[in-house]
C-alpha beads as a LAMMPS data file, in Angstrom:
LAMMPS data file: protein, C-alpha beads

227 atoms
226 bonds

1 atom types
1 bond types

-500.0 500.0 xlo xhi
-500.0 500.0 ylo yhi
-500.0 500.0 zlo zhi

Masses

1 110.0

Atoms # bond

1 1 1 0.000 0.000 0.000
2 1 1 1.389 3.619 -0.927
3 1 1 1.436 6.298 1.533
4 1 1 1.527 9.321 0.626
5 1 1 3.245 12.239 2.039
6 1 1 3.525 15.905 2.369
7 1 1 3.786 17.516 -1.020
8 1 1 2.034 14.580 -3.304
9 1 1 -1.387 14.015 -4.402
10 1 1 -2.545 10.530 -5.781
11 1 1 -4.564 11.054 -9.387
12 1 1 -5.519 7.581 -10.502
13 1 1 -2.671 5.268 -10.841
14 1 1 -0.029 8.842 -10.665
15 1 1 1.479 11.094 -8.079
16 1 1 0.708 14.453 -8.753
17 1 1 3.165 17.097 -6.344
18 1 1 1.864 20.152 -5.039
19 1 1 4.994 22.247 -4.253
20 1 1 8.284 22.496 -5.577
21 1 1 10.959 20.288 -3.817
22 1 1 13.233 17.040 -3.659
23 1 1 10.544 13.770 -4.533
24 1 1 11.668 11.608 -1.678
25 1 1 11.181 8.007 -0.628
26 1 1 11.635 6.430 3.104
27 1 1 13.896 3.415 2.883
28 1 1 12.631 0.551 0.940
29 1 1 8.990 1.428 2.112
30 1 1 6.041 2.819 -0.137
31 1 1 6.020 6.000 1.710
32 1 1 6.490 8.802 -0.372
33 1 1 6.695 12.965 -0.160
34 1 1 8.319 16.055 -1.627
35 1 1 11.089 17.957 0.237
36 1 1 10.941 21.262 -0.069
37 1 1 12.476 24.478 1.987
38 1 1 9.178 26.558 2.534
39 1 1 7.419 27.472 5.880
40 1 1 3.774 27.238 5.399
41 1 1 2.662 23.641 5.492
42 1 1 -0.053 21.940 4.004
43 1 1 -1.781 19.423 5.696
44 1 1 -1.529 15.498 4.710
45 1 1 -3.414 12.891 6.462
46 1 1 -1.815 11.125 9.647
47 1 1 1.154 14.067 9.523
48 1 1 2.143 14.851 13.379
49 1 1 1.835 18.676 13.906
50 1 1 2.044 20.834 16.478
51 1 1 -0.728 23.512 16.914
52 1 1 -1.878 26.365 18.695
53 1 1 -5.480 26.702 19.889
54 1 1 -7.058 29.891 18.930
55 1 1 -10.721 29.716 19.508
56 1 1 -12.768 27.491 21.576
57 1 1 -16.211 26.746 20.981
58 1 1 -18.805 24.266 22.529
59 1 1 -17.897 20.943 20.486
60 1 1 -14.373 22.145 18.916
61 1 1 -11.443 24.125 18.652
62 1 1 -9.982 26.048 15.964
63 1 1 -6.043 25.220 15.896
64 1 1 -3.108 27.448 13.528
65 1 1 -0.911 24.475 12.146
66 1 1 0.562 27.147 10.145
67 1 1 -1.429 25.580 6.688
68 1 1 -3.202 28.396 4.454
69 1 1 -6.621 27.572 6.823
70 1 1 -7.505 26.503 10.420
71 1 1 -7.794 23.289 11.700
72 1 1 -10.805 21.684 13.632
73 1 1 -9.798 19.708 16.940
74 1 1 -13.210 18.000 18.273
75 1 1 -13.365 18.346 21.495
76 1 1 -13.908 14.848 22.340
77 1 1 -11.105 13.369 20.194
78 1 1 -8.726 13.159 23.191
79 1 1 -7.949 9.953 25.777
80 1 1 -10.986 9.425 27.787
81 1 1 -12.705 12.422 26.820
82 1 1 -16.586 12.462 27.303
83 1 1 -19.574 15.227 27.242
84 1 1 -19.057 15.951 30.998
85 1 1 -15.468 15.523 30.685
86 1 1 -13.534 17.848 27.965
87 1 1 -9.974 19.143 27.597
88 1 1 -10.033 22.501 28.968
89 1 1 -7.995 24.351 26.609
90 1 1 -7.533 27.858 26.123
91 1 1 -6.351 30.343 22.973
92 1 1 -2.500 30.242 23.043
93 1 1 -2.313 26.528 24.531
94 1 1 0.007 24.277 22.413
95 1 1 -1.110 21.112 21.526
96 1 1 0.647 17.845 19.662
97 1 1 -1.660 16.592 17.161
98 1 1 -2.540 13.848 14.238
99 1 1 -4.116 15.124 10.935
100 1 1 -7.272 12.618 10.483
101 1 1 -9.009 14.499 7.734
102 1 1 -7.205 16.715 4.795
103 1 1 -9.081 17.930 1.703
104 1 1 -8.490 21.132 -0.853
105 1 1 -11.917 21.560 0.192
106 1 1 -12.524 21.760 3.521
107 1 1 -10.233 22.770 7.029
108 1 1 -8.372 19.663 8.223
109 1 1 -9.492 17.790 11.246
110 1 1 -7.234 17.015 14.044
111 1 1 -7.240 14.435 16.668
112 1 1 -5.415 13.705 19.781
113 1 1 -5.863 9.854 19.420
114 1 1 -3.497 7.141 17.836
115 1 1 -4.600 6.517 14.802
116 1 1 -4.059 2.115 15.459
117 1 1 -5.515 2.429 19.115
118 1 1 -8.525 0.715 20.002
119 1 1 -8.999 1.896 23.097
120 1 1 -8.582 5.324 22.263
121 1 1 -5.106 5.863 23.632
122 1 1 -3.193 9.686 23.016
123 1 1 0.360 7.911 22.792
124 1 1 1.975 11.505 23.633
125 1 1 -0.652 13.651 22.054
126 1 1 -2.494 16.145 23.816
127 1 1 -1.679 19.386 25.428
128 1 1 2.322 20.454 25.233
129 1 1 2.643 22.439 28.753
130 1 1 5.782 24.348 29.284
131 1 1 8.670 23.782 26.968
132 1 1 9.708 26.051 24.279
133 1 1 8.407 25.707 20.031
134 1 1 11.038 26.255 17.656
135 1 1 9.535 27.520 14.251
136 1 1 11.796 25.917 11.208
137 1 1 10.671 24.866 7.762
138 1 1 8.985 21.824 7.145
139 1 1 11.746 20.133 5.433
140 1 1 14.111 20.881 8.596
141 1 1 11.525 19.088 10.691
142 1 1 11.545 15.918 8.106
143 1 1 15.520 15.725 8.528
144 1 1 15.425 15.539 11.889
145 1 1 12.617 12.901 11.989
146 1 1 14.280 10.412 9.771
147 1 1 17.749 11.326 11.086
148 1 1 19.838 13.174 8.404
149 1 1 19.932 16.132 10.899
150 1 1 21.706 14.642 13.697
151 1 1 21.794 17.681 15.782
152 1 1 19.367 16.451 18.153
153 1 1 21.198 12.935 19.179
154 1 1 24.716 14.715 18.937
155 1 1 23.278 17.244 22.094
156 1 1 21.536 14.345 23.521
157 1 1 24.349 12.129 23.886
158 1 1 25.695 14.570 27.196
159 1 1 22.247 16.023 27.951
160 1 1 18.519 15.354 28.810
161 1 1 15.668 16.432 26.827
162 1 1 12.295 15.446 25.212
163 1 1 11.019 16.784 21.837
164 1 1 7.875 16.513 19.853
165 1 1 8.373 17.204 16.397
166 1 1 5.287 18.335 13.837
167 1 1 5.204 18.269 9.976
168 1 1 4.289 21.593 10.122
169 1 1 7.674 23.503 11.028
170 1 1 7.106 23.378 14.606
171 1 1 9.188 21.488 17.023
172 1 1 8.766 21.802 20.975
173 1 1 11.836 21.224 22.965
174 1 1 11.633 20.666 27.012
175 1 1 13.627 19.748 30.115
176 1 1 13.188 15.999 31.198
177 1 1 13.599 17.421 34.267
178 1 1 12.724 20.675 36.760
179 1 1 15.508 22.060 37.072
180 1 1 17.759 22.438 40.513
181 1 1 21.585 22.097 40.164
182 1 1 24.265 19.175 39.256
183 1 1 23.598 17.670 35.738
184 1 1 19.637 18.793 35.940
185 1 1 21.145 21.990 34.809
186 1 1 21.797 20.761 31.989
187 1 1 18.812 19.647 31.013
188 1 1 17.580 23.023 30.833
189 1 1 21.175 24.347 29.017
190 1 1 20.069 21.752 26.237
191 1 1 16.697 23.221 25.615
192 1 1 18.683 26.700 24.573
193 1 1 20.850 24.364 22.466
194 1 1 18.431 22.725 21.101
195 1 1 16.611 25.587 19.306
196 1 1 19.967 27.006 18.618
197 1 1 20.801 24.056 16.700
198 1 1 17.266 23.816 14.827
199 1 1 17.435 27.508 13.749
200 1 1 21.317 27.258 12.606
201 1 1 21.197 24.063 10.851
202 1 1 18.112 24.584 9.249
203 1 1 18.295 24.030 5.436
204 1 1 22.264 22.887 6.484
205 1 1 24.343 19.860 4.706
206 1 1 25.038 16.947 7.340
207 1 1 28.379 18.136 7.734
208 1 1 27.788 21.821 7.356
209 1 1 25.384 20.788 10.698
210 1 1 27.884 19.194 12.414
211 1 1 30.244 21.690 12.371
212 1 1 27.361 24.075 13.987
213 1 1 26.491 22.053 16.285
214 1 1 30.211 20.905 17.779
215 1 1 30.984 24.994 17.893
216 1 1 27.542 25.297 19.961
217 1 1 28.761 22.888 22.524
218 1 1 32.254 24.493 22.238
219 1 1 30.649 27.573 23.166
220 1 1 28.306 26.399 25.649
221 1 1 31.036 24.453 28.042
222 1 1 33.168 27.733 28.157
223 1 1 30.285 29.780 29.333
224 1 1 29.382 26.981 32.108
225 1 1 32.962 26.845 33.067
226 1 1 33.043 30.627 33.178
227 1 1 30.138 30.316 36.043

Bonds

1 1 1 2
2 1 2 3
3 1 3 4
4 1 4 5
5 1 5 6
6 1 6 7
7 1 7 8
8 1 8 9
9 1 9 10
10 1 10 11
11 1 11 12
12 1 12 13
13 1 13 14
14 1 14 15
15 1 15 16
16 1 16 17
17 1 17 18
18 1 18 19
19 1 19 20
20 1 20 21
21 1 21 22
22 1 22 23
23 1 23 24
24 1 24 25
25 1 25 26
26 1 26 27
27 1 27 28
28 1 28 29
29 1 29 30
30 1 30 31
31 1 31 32
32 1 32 33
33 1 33 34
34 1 34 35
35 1 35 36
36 1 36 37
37 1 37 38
38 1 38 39
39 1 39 40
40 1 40 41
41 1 41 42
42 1 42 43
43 1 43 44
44 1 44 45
45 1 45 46
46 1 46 47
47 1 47 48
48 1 48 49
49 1 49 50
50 1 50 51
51 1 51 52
52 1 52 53
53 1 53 54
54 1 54 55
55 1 55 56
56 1 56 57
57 1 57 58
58 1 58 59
59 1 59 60
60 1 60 61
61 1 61 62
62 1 62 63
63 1 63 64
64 1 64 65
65 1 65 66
66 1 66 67
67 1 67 68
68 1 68 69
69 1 69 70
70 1 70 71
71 1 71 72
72 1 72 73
73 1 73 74
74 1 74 75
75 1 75 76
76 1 76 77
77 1 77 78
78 1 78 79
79 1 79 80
80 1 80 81
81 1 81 82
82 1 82 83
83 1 83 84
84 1 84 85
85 1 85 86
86 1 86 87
87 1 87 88
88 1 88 89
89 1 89 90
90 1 90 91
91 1 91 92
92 1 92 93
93 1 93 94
94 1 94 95
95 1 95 96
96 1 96 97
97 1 97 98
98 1 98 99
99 1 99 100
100 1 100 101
101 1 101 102
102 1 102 103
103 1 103 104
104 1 104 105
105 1 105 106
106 1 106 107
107 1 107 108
108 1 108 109
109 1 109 110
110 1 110 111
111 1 111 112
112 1 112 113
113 1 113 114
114 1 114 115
115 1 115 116
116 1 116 117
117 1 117 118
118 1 118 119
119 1 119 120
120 1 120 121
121 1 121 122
122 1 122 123
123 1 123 124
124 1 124 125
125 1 125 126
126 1 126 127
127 1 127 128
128 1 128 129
129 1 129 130
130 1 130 131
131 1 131 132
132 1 132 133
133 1 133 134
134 1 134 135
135 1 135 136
136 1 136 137
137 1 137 138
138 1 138 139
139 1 139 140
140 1 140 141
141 1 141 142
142 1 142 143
143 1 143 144
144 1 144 145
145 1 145 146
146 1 146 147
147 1 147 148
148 1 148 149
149 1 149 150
150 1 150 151
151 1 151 152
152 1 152 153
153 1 153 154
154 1 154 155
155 1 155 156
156 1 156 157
157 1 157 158
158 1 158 159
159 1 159 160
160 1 160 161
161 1 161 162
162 1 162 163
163 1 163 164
164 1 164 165
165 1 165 166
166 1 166 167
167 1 167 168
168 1 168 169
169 1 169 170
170 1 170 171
171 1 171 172
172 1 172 173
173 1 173 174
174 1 174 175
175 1 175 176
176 1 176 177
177 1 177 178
178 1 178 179
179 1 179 180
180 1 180 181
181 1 181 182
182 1 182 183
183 1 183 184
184 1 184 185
185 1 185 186
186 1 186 187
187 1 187 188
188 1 188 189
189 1 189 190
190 1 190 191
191 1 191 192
192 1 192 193
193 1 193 194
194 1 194 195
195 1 195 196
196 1 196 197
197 1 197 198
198 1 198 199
199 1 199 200
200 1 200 201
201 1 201 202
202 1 202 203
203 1 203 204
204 1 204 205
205 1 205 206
206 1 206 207
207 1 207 208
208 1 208 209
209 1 209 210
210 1 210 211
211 1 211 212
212 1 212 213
213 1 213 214
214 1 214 215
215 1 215 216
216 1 216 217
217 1 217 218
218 1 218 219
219 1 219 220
220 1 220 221
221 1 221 222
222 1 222 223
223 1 223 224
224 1 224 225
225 1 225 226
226 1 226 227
């Protein structure tokens, strides 16, 4: 079965792209997209984004995933959501999110749910609280996903940090832990690093990014030895 990525249309038997870029293939599977360098994303079905709520209304919120429209996030398409018991979200909360629905035709639909859980389970979607979002391009947040950016392993191999990365040129970057001297500090050191390292490598060769990254931790040890 073909799955089809950011970028590509399916037209009968053909791919059709939709914006200018590199036609790409992952591995030996039958997933396909187009890798290209601009910002504004458009939405593809089962694409991780990350969004920010802007209006709430009774059944729904509308969500920026930085696309050319809104998104729709029902309100009960989160783990163990009900009528009587609803997400309370609010305009500026981020939130980590699967594309269910995408058409030319009408504002993509959003879920909070696994798309192969039966029972319903988020699997790390839902709300993003705290943390910081780095804004890149979409085809910066596809190189560290499938690993030819490896700035994010490089400054994980000496310090702890989670990410959630979106399709959409958003990744959010925060401490694994709260902070409070010894290596903890570090922890929150990487989260600077880390967004450093997205901005400067963005649109970067592997080696170009290497060489980025190795003078950010240069640069970082002399200021902690400094203090």
């Amino acid at each position: 079965m073909v799955r089809i990525g950011t970028g590509l249309r399916q037209e009968g038997p053909a791919l059709v792209a939709t914006k200018p870029g590199i036609f790409q293939q992952a591995g030996s599977s039958n997933k396909y997209w187009v890798k290209g360098r601009q910002k504004r994303y458009i939405p593809t079905v089962n694409d991780n984004i990350i969004g920010i709520i802007i209006e709430r209304h009774a059944e729904s919120f509308d969500v920026d995933i930085n696309a050319p429209t809104k998104a729709t996030l029902p309100a009960l398409a989160f783990e163990g959501a009900t009528r009587r018991n609803r997400p309370n979200l609010k305009p500026g909360d981020t939130v980590y999110a699967r594309v269910e629905h995408a058409s030319r035709d009408m504002e993509p639909e959003l879920t909070c749910i696994e798309q192969h859980s039966g029972g319903g389970q988020s699997h790390g979607y839902g709300q993003l609280k705290e943390g910081l979002l780095v804004e890149c391009s979409t085809a910066q947040c596809r190189a560290v996903q499938d690993g030819s950016n490896k700035s994010l392993s490089r400054i994980g191999s000496g310090m702890s940090f989670e990410v959630a990365i979106g399709n959409n040129g958003k990744i959010w970057v925060n401490s694994s832990s709260s902070g409070g001297g010894g290596e903890e500090e570090g922890d929150g050191r990487a989260v600077i690093l880390v967004s450093m390292a997205l901005k400067a490598t963005d649109g970067k060769s592997g080696s170009e990014a290497d060489v980025i990254v190795d003078r950010l931790l240069q640069e970082s040890d002399k200021m902690v030895r400094r203090l």
